[in-house]
C-alpha positions in Angstrom: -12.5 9.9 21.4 -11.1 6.6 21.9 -12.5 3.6 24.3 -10.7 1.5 26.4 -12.0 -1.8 28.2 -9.5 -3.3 30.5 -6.9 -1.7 28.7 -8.0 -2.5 25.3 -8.6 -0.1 22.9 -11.9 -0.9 21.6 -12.5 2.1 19.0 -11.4 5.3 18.4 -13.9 7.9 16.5 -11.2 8.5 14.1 -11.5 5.5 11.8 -14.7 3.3 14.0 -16.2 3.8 11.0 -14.2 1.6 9.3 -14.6 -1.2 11.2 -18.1 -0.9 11.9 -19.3 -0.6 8.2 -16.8 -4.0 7.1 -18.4 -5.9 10.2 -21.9 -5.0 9.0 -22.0 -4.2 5.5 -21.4 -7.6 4.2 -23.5 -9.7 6.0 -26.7 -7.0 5.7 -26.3 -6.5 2.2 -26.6 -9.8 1.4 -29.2 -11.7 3.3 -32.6 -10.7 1.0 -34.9 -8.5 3.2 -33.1 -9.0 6.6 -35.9 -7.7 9.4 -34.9 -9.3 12.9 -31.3 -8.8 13.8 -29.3 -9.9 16.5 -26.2 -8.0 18.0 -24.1 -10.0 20.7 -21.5 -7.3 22.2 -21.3 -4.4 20.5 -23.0 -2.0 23.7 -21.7 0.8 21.8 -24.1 0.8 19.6 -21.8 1.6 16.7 -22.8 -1.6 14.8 -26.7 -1.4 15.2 -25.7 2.7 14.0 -25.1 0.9 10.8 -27.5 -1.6 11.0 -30.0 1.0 10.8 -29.2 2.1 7.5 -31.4 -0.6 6.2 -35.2 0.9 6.4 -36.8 -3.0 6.0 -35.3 -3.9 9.7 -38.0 -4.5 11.9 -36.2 -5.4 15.0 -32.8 -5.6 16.6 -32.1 -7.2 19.5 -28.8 -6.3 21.6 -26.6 -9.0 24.2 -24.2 -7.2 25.9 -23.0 -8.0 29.3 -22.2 -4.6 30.8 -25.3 -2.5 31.5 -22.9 0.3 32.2 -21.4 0.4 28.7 -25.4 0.0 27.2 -26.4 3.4 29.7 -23.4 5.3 29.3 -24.1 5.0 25.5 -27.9 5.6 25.6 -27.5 8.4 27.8 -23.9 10.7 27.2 -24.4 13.4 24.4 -20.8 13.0 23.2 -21.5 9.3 22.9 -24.8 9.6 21.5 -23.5 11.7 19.0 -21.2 9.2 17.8 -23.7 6.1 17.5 -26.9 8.5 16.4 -28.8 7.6 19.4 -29.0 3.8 17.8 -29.9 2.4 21.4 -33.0 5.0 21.7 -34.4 3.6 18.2 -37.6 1.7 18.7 -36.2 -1.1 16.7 -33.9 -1.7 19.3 -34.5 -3.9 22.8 -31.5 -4.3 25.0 -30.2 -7.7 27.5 -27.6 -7.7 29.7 -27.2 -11.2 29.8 -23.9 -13.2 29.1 -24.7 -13.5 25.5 -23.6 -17.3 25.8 -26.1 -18.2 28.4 -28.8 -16.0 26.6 -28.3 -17.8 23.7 -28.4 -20.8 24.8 -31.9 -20.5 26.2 -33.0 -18.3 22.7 -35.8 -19.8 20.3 -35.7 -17.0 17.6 -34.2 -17.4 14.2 -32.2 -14.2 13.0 -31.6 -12.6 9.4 -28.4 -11.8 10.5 -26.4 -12.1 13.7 -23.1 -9.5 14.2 -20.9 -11.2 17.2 -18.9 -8.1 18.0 -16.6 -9.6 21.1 -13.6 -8.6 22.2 -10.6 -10.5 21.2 -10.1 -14.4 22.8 -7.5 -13.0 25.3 -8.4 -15.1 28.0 -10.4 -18.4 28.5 -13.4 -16.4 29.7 -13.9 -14.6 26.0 -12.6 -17.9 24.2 -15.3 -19.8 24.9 -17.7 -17.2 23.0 -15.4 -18.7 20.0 -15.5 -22.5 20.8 -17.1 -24.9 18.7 -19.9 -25.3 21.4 -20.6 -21.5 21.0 -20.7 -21.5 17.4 -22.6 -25.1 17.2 -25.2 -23.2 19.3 -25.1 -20.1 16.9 -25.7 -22.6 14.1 -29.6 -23.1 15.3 -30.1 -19.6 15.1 -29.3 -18.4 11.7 -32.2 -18.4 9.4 -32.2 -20.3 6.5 -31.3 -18.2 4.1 -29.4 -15.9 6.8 -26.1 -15.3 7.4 -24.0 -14.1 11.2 -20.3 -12.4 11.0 -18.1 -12.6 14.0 -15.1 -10.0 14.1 -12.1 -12.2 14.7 -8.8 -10.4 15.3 -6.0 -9.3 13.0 -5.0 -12.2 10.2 -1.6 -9.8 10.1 -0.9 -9.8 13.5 -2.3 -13.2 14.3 -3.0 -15.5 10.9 -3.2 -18.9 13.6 -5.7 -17.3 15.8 -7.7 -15.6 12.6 -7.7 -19.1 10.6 -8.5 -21.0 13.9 -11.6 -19.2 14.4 -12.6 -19.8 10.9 -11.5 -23.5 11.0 -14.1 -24.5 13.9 -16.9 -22.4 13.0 -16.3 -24.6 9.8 -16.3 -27.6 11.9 -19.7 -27.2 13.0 -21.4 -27.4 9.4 -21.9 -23.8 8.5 -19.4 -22.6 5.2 -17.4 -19.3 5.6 -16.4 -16.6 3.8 -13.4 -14.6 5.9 -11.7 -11.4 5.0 -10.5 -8.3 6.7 -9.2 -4.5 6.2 -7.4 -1.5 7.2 -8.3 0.1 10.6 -5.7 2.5 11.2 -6.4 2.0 14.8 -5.7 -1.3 14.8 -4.2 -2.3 11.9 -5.2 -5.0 9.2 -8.5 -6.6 10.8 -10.3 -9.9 10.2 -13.7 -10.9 10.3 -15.6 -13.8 9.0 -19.3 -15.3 7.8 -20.9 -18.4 8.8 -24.0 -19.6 6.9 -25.9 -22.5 7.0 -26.0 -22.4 2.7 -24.7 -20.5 -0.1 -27.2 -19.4 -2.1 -26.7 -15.1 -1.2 -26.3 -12.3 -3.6 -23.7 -10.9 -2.4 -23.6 -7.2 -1.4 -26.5 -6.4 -3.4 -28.3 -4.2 -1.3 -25.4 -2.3 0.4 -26.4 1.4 1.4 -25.2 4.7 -0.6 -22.8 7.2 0.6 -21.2 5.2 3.6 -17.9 6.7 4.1 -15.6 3.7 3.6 -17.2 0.9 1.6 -18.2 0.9 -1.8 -18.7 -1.9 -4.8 -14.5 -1.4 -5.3 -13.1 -1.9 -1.8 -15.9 -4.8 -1.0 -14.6 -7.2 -3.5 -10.8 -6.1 -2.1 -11.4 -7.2 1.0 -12.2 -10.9 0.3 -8.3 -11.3 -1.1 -5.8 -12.3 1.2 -1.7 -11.9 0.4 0.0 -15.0 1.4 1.7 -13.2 4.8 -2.2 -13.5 6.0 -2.3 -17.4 5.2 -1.6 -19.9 7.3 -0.9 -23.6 5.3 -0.6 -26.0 8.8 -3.6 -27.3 9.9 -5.1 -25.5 13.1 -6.8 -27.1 15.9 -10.4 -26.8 16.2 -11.0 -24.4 19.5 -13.1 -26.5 22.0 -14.4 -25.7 25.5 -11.9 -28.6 27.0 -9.0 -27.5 25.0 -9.6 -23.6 24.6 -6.5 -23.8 21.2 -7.6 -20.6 20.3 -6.6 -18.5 23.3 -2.9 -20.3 23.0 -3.1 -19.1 19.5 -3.5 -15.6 20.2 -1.3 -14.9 23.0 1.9 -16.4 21.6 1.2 -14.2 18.3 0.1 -11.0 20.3 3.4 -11.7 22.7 5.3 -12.3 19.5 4.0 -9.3 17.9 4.3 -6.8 21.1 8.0 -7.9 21.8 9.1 -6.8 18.2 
């Protein structure tokens, strides 16, 4: 089964898994306790499938702009199959709001947040990866909590991977980016803002997932130098929107080879 959004492949059930539990996994297993969690995309319900693996969350809150997307994958038994009925789970309250307006007007503080977009293809998704966007995400990490945003291919696209890193670092909050294989898609990136560093990292990660363990955790924090980038990148603002420039002269580049 395989997804499409305006053209886009978005998953296919062959290897989701794989990219669902290195977007999660991280983040979850390192923020002590994490209870209120905070999705912004991800209407498939694939990530919050995960984020259930972790019997101490008390809530989970979902942003997704397309209330199609959030019914067909509540309601279609081949889709429910696939996500394990995470959008039925009591945890679970759904918005379709534009998650940057709905953030904007949000007073909660979240354990973790999983920013689950698709990729900044036009000025419409960049902004959800502007420095505005991220300065705004900022105020509601908790403390000691940590938010991971899926950020393209650092293969494919090093400039637009390291740009998105650069100005969520520009706002304050440190990083920590790294990426693996999704057959599907290729080497993918992803990265995690926090407002300190003070996590154990991966201490808590669930048993038996299919793809991570303690071995392929650490691997994916190393980068080989064709995922570098050694110029300094613009920082991706509102008024300049750098980081869709970024991505569709390496996506062009890439496509034409």
């Amino acid at each position: 089964l395989r997804l499409f959004l305006n053209g886009n492949l978005q998953f296919s059930s062959a290897d989701e898994y794989r990219y669902h539990e290195a977007l999660v996994h991280p983040a979850m297993s390192s923020v002590t306790n994490p209870a209120n969690i905070l999705v912004l995309g991800g209407g498939d319900g694939l990530a919050v499938r995960e984020i259930l693996k972790y019997p101490g969350v008390k809530k989970i809150t979902l942003v997704d702009l397309d209330p199609t997307m959030t019914k067909l994958f509540s309601s279609l038994e081949i889709l429910t199959q696939l996500n394990k009925r995470s959008l039925l789970d009591k945890k679970v309250t759904i918005h379709n709001e534009d998650a940057f307006i709905w953030l904007k007007n949000n007073r909660q503080l979240y354990d973790v947040v999983v920013v689950d977009f698709p990729d900044p293809s036009n000025f419409s998704i960049g902004k959800l990866y502007s420095k505005t966007f991220y300065s705004i995400l900022k105020t509601v990490v908790a403390p000691d909590g940590i938010a991971v945003i899926q950020s393209t291919s650092p293969f494919v696209a090093p400039k637009s991977f390291w740009c998105i890193d650069t100005t969520i670092r520009d706002t304050g909050m440190l990083t920590k980016a790294y990426h693996n294989m999704v057959p599907s898609f290729g080497e993918w990136g992803y990265i995690m803002a926090m407002n300190n560093n003070t996590h154990q990292w991966f201490a808590s990660m669930p048993a038996n997932l299919r793809f991570l363990n303690n071995e392929t955790m650490q691997q994916m924090f190393v980068f080989p130098e064709d995922m570098k980038v050694k110029q300094p990148l613009q920082v991706n603002k509102l008024n300049n929107q750098a980081l869709v420039g970024y991505f569709e002269t390496e996506w062009d580049r890439y496509l034409d080879l």
